[in-house]
C-alpha positions in Angstrom: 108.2 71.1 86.1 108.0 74.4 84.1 105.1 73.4 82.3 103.2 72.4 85.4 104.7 75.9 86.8 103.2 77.7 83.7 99.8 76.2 84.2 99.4 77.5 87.4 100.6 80.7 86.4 97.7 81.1 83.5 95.3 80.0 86.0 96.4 82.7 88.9 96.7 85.3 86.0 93.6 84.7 84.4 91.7 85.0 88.2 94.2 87.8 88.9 92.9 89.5 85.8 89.2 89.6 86.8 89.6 90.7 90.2 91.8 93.6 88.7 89.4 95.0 86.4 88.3 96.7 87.9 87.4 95.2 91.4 90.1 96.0 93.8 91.4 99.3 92.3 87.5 100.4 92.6 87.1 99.2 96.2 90.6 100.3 97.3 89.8 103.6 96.2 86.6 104.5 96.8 86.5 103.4 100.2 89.9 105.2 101.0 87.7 108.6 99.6 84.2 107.6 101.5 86.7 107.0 105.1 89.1 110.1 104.3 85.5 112.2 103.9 83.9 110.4 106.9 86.6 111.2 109.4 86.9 114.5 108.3 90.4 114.1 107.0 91.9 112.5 109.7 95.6 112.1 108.0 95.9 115.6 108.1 93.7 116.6 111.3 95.1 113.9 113.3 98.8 113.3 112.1 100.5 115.2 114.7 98.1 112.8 117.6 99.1 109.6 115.9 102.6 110.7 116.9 102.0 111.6 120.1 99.9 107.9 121.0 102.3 105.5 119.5 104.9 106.8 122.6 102.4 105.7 125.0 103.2 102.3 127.3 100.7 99.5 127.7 98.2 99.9 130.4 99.4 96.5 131.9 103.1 95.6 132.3 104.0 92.7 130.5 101.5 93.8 127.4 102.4 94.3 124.1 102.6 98.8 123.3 101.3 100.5 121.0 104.4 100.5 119.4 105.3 96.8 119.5 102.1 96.3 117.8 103.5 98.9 115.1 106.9 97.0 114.6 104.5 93.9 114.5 102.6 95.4 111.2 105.3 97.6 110.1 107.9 94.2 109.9 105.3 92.4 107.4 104.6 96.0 105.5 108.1 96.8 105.7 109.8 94.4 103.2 111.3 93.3 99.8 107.9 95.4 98.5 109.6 98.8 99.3 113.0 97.8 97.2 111.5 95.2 94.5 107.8 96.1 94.6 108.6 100.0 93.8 111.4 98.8 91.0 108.6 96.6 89.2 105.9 99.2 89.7 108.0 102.0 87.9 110.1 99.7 85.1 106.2 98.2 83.9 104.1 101.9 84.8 106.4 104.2 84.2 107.0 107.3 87.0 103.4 107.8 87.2 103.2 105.1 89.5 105.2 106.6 92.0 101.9 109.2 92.4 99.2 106.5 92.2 101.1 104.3 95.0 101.0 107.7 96.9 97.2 108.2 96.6 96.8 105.1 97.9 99.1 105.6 100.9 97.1 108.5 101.8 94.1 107.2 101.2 94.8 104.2 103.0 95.7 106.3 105.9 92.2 106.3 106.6 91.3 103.3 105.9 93.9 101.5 108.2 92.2 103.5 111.0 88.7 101.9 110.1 89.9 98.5 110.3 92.2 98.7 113.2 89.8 101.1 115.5 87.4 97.9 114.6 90.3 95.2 115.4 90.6 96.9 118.7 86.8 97.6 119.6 86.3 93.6 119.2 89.2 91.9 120.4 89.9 89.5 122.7 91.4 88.9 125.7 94.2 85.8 127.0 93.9 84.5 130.7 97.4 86.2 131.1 95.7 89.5 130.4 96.6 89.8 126.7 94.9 90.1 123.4 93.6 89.2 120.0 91.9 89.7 117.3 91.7 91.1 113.7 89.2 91.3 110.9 88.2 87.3 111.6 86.9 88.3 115.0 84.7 91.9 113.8 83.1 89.1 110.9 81.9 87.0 113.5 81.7 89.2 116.6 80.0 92.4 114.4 78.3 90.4 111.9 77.7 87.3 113.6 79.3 85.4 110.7 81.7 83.1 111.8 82.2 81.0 108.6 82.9 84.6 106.9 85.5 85.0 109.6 86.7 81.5 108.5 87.0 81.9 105.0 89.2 85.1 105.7 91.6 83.3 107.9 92.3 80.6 105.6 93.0 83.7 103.0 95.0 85.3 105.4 97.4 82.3 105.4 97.4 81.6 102.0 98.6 85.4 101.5 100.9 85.4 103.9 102.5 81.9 104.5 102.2 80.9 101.0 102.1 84.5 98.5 103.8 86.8 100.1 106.7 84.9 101.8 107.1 83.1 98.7 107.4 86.6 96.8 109.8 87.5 99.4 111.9 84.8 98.8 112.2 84.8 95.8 112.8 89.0 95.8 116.0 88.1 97.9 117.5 85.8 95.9 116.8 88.1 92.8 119.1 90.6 94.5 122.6 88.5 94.0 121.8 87.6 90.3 124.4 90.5 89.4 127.2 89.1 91.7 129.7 87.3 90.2 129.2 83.8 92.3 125.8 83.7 91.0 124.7 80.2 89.5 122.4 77.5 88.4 122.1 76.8 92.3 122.3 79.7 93.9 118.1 80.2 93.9 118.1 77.1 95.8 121.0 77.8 98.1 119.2 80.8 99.7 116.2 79.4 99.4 117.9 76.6 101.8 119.3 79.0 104.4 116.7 82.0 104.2 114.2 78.4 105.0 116.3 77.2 108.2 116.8 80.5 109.4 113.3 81.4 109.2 112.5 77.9 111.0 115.1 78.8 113.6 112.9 81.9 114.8 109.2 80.2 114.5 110.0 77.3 116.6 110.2 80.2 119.1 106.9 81.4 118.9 105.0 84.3 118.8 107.0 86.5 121.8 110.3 85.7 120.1 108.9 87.1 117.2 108.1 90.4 118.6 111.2 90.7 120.2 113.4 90.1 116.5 110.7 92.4 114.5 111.4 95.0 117.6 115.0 95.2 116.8 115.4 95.2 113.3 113.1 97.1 111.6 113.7 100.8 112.8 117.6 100.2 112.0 116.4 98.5 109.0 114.1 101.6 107.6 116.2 104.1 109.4 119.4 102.9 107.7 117.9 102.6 104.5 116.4 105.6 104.0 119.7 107.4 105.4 121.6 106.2 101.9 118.4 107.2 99.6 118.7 110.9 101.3 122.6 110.8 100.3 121.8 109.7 96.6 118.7 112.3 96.3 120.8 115.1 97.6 123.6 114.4 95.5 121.4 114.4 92.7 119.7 117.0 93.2 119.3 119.2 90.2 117.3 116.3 88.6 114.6 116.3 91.5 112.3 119.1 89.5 112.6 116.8 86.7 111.8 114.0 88.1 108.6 115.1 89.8 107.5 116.4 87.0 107.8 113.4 85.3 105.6 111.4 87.9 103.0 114.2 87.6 102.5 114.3 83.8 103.0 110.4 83.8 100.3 110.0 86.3 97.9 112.0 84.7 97.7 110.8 81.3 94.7 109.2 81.2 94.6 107.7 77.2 97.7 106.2 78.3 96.3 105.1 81.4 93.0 103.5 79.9 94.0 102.4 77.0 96.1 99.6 78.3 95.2 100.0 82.0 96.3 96.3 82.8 100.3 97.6 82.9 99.1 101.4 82.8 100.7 103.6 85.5 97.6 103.6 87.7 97.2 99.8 88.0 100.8 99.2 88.9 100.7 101.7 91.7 97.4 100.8 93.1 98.8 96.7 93.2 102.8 97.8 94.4 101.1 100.3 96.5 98.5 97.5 98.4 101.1 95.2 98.7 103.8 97.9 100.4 101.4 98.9 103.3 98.3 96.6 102.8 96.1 99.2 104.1 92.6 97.5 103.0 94.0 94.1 103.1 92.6 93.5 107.0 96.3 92.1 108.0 97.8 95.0 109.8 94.4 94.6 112.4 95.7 91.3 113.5 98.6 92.9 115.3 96.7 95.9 115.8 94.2 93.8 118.5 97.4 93.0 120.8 98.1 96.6 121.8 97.1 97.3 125.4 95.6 100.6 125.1 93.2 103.0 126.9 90.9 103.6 123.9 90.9 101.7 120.4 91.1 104.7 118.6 94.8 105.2 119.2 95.8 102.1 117.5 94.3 103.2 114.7 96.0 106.1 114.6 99.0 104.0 115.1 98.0 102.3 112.4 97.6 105.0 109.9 101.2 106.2 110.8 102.7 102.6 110.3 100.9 103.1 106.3 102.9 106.9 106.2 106.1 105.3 107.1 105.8 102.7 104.4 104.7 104.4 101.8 105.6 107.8 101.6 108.8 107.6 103.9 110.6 104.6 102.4 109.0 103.6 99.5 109.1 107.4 98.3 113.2 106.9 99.3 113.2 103.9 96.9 111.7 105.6 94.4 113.8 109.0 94.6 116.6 107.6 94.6 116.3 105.1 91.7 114.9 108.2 89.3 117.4 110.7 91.0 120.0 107.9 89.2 119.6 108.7 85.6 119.0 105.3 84.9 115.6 105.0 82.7 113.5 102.1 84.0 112.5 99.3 81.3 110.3 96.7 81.8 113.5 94.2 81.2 115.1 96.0 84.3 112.0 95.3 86.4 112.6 94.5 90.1 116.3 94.1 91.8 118.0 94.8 88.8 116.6 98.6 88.4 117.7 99.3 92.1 120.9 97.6 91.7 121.6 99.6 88.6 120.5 102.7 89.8 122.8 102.3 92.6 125.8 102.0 91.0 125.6 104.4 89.0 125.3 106.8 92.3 127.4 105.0 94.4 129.6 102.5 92.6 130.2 99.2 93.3 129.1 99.4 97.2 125.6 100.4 95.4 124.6 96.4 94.7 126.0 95.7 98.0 123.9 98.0 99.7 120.8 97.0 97.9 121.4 93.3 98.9 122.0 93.8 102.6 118.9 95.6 102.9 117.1 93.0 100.7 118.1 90.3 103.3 117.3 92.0 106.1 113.8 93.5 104.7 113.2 89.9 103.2 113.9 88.5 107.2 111.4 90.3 108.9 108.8 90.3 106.4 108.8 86.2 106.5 108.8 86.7 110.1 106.1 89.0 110.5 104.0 87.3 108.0 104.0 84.3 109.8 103.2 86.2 112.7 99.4 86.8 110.9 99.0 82.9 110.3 99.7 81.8 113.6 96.6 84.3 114.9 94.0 83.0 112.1 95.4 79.5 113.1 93.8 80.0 116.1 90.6 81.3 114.9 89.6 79.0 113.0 90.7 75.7 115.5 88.7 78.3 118.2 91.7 77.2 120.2 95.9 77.4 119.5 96.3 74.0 117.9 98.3 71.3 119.0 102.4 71.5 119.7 102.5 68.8 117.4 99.8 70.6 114.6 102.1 73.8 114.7 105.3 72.3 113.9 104.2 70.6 111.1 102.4 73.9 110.2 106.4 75.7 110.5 108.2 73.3 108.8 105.6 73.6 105.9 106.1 77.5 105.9 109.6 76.9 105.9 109.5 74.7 102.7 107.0 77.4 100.8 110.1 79.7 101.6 113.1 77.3 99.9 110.4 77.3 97.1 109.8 80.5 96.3 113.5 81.1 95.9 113.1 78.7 92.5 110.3 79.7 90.8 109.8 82.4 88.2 109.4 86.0 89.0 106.3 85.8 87.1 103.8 83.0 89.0 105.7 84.7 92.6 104.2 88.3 91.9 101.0 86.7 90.0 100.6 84.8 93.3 100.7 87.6 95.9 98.6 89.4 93.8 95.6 86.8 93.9 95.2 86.1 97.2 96.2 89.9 98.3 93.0 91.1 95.4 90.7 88.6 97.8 91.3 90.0 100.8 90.6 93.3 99.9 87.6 92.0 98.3 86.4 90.1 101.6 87.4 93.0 104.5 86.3 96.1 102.5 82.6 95.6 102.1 82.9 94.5 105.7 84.4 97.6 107.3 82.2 99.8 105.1 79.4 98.3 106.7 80.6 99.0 110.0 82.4 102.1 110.0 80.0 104.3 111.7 81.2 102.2 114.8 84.8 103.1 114.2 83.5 106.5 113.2 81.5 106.9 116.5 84.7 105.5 118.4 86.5 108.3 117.0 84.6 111.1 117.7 84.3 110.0 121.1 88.3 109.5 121.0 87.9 113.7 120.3 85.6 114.8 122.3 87.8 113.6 125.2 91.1 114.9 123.8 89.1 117.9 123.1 88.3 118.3 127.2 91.4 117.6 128.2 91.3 114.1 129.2 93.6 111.2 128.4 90.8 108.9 126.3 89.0 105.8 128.2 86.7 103.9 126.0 83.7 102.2 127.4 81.4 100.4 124.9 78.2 102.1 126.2 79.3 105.6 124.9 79.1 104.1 121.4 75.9 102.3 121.6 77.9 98.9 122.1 77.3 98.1 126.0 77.3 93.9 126.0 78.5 94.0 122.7 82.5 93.5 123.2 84.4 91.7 125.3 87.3 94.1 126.6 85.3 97.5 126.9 82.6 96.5 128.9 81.6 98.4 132.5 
């Protein structure tokens, strides 16, 4: 079994590897600079707006916010990727990391408006007057290619159903190899009731998953980020020290290139895409089902829901492991570093802590990455399949979870990084292509803020009319 588990890992490395250098950290950037110059820098100019809109309520009662489509994104960004990802990004970068997951958090920022302002201007619409959509639907509506569309969907659930929530199990599990009751079995023990839990909540459906998502994840964040404020404070004559660090780190560039496979930059740019996936074209699947007056306010949603990831509790993880004093190793990488770090601030109820918040970040990242699959499920059957089709599709989901308790730390962040390198691969040539439409929908987002009103799009006012199917006359 390890040999066959080894093979696949060489394979997914070797792919990994090529899309890596330098691929996605080219796209990822580059794109986050042409949308950040494009929109005039709209995560400064607009920060205080995105604020104000994700407050507002549905147009329709019954429809999901702007918010619930926030909680939505933010419970699949949200996750083990803010504990574990930020760990293995400093133990193999070093503190430079830290700066490059920053950049491309606020970077991102921009580009999570593109492809959720697009998500929005071409979703579409349920008989019981909600919606859909996401980067499948601007492929075949936009580009009127739906086998594109297609190929992303199938993408979409191999990074979420199969990468991701594998990574997350196995993240969790990670978290109690300190604890004392620890064993040969325990993997597969929590890989056993993390599975049947998760089954529990998908045999619900989509609205039951809103509704858990909705409920955990501020507490989650807020409580979370509460503790790495305490630890920072009470460590605070080390905070100039540490930023420092991170700055010189980052900017040591025959460090960086000479080995930029594990440099500082890499590691960021990778721990950084997979904490708030801004690129990815995942966040726009939940961004579609808000029931607003113009699309540019869930992309503005959207670009907060990055923020809050990112520089809110990622930043927290990352302050309050270096605020520790423990030095990061490569050995160290992932729950251990955090668990460490913790108790050296806060004794024994440190690990504690850190494992409570893996289990619940762990929770409603499965939960909202299913959410994605169940949405490109329906894309590509142009129809939700049958009753009998989606619970074989759930119990399947639930057995990738039991497994990715098991297998080796390696092949489950090898994984997530293949299939997240080919989304950002498919969706960011595509929303390059068509960002002058989000672009125009913006600027006719400001005009109208600008006069006073409270924004209604029509598609004619971009040059659209007959194009879409919710912002018609």
């Amino acid at each position: 079994m390890n040999q066959v588990l080894d093979g696949i890992d060489k394979v997914v490395t070797a792919i990994s590897g090529v899309l890596y250098m330098p691929w996605v950290p080219f796209l990822l950037l580059a794109a986050g600079l042409f949308f950040t110059f494009r929109s005039k820098f709209m995560q400064v100019r607009l920060l205080g707006e995105s604020f104000r809109v994700v407050s507002e309520k549905p147009k329709n009662k019954g429809s999901v916010s702007s918010f619930g489509a926030l909680m939505v994104s933010t419970a699949s960004r949200v996750g083990t990727g803010n504990i574990v990802g930020v760990s293995t990004a400093i133990c193999m970068g070093g503190y430079g990391a830290v700066f490059w997951m920053w950049m491309t958090a606020i970077l991102g920022g921009a580009t999570s408006f593109i492809e959720s302002t697009l998500a929005q201007v071409y979703k579409r619409k349920n008989p019981d007057g909600t919606f859909f959509g996401g980067p499948s639907y601007y492929m075949e509506t936009a580009l009127k290619k739906r086998w594109l569309g297609v190929i992303f969907a199938v993408i979409i659930i191999l990074t979420y159903a199969v990468g991701y929530n594998m990574l997350a199990s196995y993240n969790l599990q990670s978290s109690f190899a300190g604890f004392s009751f620890y064993g040969e079995h325990t993997p597969l023990i929590i890989g056993i009731i993390l599975a049947v839990l998760f089954a529990l909540c998908v045999m619900g459906g989509a609205k039951r998953l809103t509704k858990i998502t909705g409920a955990l994840v501020p507490v989650m964040g807020l409580f979370y980020v509460a503790v790495a404020v305490v630890v920072v404070v009470g460590n605070a004559s080390i905070i100039p020290e540490v930023f420092r660090n991170i700055f010189v780190s980052a900017f040591d560039f025959p460090a960086i290139f000479g080995g930029f496979t594990g440099s500082c930059m890499m590691e960021g740019i990778k721990r950084g895409l997979y904490s708030n996936e801004a690129g990815m074209g995942s966040a726009p699947n939940a961004a579609a089902t808000a029931d607003v007056s113009h699309p540019a306010k869930q992309g503005l949603v959207q670009m907060l829901a990055v923020f809050i990831d990112t520089l809110l509790i990622c930043s927290a993880t990352a302050l309050m492991c270096l605020c520790s004093g423990v030095v990061p190793t490569p050995e160290a990488a992932g729950a251990p570093y955090v668990q460490a770090a913790l108790q050296t601030a806060l004794g024994d109820f440190g690990p504690v802590f850190i494992a409570v918040s893996m289990a619940l970040f762990a929770f409603t990242t499965l939960i909202g990455n299913y959410y994605y699959c169940e949405g490109c499920l329906r894309f590509i059957f142009k129809k939700f399949p049958s009753h009998r089709f989606m619970t074989g599709f759930r119990i399947i989901a639930a057995v990738v979870v039991m497994l990715g308790a098991v297998i080796t730390m390696q092949l489950a962040w090898d994984t997530a990084d293949l299939f997240q390198a080919l989304m950002v691969i498919l969706n960011v040539p595509v929303i390059l292509y068509l960002s002058r439409t989000a672009i125009r929908v913006l600027k006719d987002y400001t005009t109208q803020r600008k006069a006073g009103k409270n924004p209604e799009f029509k598609s004619a006012s971009v040059g659209l009319e007959g194009k879409t199917e919710c912002w018609e006359e």
